[in-house]
C-alpha positions in Angstrom: -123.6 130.9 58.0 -125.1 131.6 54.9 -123.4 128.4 52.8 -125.0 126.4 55.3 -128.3 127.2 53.0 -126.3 125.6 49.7 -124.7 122.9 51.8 -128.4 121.5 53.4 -130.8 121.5 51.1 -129.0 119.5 48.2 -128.0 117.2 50.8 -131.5 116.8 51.8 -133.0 116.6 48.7 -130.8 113.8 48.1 -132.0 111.6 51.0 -135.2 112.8 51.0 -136.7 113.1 47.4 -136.1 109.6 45.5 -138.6 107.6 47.2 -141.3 110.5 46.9 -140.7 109.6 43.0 -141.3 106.1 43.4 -143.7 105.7 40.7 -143.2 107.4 38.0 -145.9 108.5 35.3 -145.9 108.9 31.7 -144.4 112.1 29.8 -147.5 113.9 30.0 -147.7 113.6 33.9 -148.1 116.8 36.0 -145.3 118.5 37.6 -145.4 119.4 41.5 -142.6 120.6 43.8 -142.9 121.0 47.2 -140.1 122.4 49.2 -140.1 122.1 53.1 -139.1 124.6 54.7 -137.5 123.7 58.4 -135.4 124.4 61.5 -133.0 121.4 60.7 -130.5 122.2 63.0 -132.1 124.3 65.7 -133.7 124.7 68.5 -136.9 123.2 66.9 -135.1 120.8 64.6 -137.2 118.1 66.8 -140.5 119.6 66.4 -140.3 120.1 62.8 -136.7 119.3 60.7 -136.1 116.4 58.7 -139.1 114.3 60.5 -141.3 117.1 58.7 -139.6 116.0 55.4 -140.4 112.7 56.5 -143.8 113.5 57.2 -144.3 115.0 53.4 -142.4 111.6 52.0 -145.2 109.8 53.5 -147.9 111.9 52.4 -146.5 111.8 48.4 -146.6 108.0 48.8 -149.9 107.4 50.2 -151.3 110.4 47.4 -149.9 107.8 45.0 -149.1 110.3 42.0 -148.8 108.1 39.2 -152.3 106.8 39.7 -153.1 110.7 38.9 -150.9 110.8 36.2 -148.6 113.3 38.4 -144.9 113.6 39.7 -144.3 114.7 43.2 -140.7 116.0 43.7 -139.7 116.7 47.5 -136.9 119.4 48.2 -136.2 120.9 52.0 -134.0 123.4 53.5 -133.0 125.1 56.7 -134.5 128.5 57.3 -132.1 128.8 60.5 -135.0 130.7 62.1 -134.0 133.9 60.4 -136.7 135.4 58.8 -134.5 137.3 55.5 -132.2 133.5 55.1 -136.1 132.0 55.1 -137.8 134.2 52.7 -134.9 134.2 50.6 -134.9 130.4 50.3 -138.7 130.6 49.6 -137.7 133.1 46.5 -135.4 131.1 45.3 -137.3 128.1 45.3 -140.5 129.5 43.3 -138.2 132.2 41.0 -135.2 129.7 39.6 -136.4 126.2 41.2 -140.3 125.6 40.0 -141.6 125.0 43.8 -145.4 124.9 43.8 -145.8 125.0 47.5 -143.8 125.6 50.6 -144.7 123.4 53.8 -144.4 123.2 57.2 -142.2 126.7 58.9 -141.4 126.9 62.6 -140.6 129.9 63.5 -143.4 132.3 62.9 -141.1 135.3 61.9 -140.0 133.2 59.3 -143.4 132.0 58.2 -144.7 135.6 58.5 -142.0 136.4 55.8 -142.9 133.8 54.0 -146.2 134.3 53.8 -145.5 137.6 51.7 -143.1 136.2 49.5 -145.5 133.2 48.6 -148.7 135.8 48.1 -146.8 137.4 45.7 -145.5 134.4 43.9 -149.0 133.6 44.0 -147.8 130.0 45.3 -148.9 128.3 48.2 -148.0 127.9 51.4 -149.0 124.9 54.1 -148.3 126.1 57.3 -147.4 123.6 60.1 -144.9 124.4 62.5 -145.8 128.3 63.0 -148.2 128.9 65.6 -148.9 133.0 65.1 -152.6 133.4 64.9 -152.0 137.1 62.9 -151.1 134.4 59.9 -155.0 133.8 59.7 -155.8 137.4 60.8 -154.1 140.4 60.3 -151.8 138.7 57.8 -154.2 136.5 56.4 -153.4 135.1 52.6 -155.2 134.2 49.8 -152.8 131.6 49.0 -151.8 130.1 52.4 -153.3 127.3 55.0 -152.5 127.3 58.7 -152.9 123.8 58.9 -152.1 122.4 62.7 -152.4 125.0 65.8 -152.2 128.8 66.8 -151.8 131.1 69.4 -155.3 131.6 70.0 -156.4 127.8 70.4 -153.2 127.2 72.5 -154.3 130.1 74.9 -157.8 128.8 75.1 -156.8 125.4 75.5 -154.3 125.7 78.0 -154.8 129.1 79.3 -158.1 128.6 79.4 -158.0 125.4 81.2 -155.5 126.7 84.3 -157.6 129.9 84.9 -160.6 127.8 85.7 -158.7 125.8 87.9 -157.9 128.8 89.9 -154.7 130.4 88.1 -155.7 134.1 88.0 -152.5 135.5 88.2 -149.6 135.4 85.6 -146.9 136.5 85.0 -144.9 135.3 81.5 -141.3 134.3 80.2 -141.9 134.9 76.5 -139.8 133.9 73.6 -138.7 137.7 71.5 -140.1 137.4 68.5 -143.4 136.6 66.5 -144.5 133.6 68.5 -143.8 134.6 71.9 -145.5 138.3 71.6 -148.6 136.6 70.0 -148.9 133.8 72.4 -148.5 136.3 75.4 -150.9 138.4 73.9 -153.5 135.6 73.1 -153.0 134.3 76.2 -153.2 137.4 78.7 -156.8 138.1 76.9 -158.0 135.1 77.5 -156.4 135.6 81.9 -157.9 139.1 81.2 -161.9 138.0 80.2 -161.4 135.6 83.4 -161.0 138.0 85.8 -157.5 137.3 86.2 -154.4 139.5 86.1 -151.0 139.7 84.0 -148.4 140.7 86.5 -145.7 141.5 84.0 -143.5 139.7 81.4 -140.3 138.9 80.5 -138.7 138.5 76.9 -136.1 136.1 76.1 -133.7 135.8 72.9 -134.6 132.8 70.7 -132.5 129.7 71.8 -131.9 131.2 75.1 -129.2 128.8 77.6 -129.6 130.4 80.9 -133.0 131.1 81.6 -132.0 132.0 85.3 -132.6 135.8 85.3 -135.6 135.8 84.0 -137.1 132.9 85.7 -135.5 135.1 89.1 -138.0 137.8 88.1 -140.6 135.4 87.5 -140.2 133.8 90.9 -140.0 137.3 92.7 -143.6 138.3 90.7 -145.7 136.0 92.7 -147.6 135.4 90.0 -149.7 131.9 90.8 -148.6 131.3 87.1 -146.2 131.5 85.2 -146.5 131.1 81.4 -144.0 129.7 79.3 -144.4 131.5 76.5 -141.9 129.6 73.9 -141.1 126.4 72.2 -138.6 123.9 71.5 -135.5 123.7 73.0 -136.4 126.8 74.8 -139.4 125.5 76.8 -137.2 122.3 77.7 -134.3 124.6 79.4 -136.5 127.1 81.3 -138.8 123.6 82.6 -135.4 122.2 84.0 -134.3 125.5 85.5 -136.8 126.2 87.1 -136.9 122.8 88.8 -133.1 123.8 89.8 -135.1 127.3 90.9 -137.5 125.4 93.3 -140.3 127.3 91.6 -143.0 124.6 91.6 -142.2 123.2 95.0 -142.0 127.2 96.5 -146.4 127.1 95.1 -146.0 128.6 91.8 -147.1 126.9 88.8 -145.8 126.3 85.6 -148.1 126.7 82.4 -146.3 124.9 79.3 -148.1 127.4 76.4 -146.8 125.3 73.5 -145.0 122.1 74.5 -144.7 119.3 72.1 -144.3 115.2 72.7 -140.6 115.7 71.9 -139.7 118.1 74.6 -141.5 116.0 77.3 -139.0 113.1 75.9 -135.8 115.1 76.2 -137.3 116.7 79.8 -138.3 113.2 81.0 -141.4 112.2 82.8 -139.9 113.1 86.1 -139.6 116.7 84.9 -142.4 117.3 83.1 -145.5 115.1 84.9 -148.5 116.9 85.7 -147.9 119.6 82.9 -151.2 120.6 81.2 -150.9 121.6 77.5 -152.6 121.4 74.2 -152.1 119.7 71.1 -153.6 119.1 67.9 -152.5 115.5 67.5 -151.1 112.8 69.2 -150.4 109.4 68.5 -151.6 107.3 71.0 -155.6 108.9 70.0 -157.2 105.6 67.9 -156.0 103.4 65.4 -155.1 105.4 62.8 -152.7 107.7 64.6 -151.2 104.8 66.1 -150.7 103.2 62.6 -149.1 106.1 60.9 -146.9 106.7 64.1 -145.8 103.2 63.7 -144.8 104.0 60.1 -143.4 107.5 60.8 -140.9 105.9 63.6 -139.8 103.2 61.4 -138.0 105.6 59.3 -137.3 108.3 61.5 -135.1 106.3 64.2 -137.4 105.3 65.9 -138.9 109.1 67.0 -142.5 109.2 67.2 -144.2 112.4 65.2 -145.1 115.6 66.6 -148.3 117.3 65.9 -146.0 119.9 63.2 -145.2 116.5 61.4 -148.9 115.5 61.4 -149.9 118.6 60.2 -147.1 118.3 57.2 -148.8 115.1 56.1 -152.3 115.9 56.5 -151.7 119.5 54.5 -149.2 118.1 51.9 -151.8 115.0 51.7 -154.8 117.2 51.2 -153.1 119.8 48.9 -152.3 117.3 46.2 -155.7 116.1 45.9 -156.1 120.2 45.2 -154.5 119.9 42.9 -155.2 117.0 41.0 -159.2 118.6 41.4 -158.1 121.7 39.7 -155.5 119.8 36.8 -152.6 122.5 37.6 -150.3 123.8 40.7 -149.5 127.1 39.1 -151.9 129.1 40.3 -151.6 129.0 43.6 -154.8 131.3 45.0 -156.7 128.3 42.9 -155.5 125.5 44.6 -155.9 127.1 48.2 -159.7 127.8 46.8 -160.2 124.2 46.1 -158.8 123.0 49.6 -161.3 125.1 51.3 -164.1 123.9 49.2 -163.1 119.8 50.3 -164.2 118.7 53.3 -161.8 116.1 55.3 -162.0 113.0 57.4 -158.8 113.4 58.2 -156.8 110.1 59.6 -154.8 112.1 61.6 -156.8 115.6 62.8 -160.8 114.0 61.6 -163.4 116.1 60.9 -161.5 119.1 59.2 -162.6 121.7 56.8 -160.5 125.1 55.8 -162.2 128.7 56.5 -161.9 131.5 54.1 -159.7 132.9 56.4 -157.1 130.1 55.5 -157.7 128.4 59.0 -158.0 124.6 58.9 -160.9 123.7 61.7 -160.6 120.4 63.6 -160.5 119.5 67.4 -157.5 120.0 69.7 -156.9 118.3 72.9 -156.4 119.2 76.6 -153.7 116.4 78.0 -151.8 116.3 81.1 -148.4 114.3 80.7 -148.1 111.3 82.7 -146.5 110.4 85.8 -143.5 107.9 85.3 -145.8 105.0 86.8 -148.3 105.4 84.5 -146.5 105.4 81.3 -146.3 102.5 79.5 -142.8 103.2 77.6 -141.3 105.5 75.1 -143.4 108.3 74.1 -146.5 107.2 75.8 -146.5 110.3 78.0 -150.3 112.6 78.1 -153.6 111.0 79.0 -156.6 113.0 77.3 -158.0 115.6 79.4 -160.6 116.8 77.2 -161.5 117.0 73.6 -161.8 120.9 72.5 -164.6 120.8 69.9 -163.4 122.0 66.2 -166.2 125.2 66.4 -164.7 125.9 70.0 -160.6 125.3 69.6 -160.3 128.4 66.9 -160.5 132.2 67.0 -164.4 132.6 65.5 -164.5 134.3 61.9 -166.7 137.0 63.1 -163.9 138.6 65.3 -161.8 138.6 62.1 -164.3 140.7 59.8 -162.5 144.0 60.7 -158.7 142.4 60.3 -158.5 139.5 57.8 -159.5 141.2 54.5 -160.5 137.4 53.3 -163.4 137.5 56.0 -164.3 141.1 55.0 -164.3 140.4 51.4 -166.6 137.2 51.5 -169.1 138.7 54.3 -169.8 141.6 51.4 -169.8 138.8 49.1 -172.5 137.0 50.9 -174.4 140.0 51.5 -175.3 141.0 47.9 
């Protein structure tokens, strides 16, 4: 498996990086490398994978590096969602390959691995597709941004949501690894401060086929809910199975903890109607999202973006106009300072700005997907539910002071 890493990411580089060079600058231009790092072949190959290099190809462009006398090389690679094949890529790249910055990571096991390797690299990272809140808390990093969505907003959002509607008692199918113990976790506090109850939980393998024994136990809880805690190709298989199950039509419900606009395509409207979820972005939300959708499809086979590719642009975007503030992409811890000293109007996420912690703050979005008569085509699938304000969709600092040592560091700071 491991020449699979040699095999992808020349190959992608070829296809991916030319037209990110479009425009070339002078001799004297500045140098940046930015390798994304992606399930290309996985169970979240939709989510993130070569529409997240896509994503980064688009952002380059519309940076324009010539007109800041700069030269934007794209690489990518496939992390197989094994944390020492992803860390090991991410060494490569800034040891032998020059990479400045690493973007996007599904996979928060990877990402959490990552994370270390770029701190001590002192590079950056831009975190898209990993959703672990500990990346912004316990294993908060001077020199990376969680750019898109976490644990904690997803449990508020979502969790949040189906408790008040009566869903007191859960019980969870959770992905075995980073991800799925953080979003149980996040989300069984938030069940917890309700008044509600976690009945039990079940772990599954990553890229699990046969969901049937677990969504047995599940069934056999009683639980009012049960919580999907997983992703990808995982979430679509245990949606359909328990459909086979009867679990929805026998009064349980099914809460979705992270499902993205690509899995409701693959489960189908039929499937997946009347599921409540969250999401940073989505395409259909004004003008602008609708415009770079329209541009993202066009070169991605006609596959609309997910929020991790929206999150890819908006960070890669945002973190070249870092750099060109600060005149250098070596020093990574510099060019994560800068981005949280910007404020953005972000096309794609709006009003946005970047904590200490390394948390980018914007709004998130309760949707329901759509029943098939009320969709208009393709990928118009969730009607807006609610907009989560940005000072109400993130974990507060203040209950990081005594676990992110960024927080701790910048409340003595402001004290003195």
């Amino acid at each position: 498996m491991r020449t699979t890493i040699a095999l992808v990411a020349p190959l992608l580089t070829a296809l991916f990086a030319a037209p990110a060079q479009a425009q070339q600058p002078g001799s004297n231009a500045l140098n940046v490398k930015i390798g994304v790092l992606s399930d290309m072949s996985g169970l979240y190959a939709d989510i993130g994978g070569a529409g997240s290099v896509i994503a980064a190809q688009m952002a380059v462009e519309d940076f324009n590096p010539a007109s800041h006398h700069m030269k934007v090389e794209i690489v990518s690679a496939d992390h197989q969602n094994k944390p020492d094949i992803g860390s090991a890529i991410a060494r490569r790249w800034f040891d032998t390959e020059h990479v400045n910055a690493i973007a996007d990571v599904p996979n928060s096991g990877v990402a959490l691995a990552v994370s270390n390797v770029t701190r001590e690299k002192n590079g950056v990272f831009l975190i898209s597709g990993a959703a672990d809140s500990d990346l912004t808390d316990k294993q908060c990093s001077p020199n990376s941004v969680h750019w898109t969505y976490d644990t904690w907003a997803l449990a508020h959002g979502t969790g949040g949501a189906i408790v008040r509607q009566g869903g007191k008692s859960w019980f969870f199918i959770t992905a075995d690894y980073a991800f799925g113990h953080a979003l149980e976790r996040d989300t069984g506090a938030v069940v917890k401060a309700a008044g509600g109850e976690v009945l039990g939980a079940v772990r599954a393998p990553l890229n699990t086929a046969d969901f049937s024994s677990y969504l047995l136990q599940a069934q056999g809880s009683k639980a009012q809910v049960i919580g999907l805690a997983n992703a990808g190709g995982d979430t679509i298989n245990s949606v359909k199975q328990a459909a086979e199950f009867g679990i929805v039509k026998g009064g349980q419900r099914l809460a979705g903890l992270l499902v993205f606009l690509t899995d409701v395509h693959a489960l189908g409207l039929q499937s997946a109607q009347g599921l409540t979820l969250t999401t940073a972005f989505y395409w259909d939300l004004n003008d602008k999202t609708r415009a770079f959708a329209k541009r993202f499809a066009a070169r991605h086979d006609g596959k609309y973006p997910t929020m991790v590719h929206a999150g890819v642009y908006s960070s890669v975007l945002h973190y070249l106009e870092a750099v060109a503030r600060t005149g250098s992409a070596t020093d990574g811890a510099k060019v994560v300072e800068a981005m949280k000293s910007a404020h953005y109007d972000d096309q794609l996420f709006g009003d946005t700005g970047v904590r200490k912690d390394g948390r980018a703050v914007h709004a998130m979005y309760l949707v329901e997907v759509k029943k098939p008569s009320e969709s208009k085509g393709p990928y118009d699938y969730f009607k807006v539910l609610a907009k989560i304000p940005a000072d109400q969709a993130f974990r507060p600092l203040a209950e990081e002071k005594g676990t992110c040592a960024l927080v701790q560091t910048a409340s003595q700071n402001d004290s003195k």
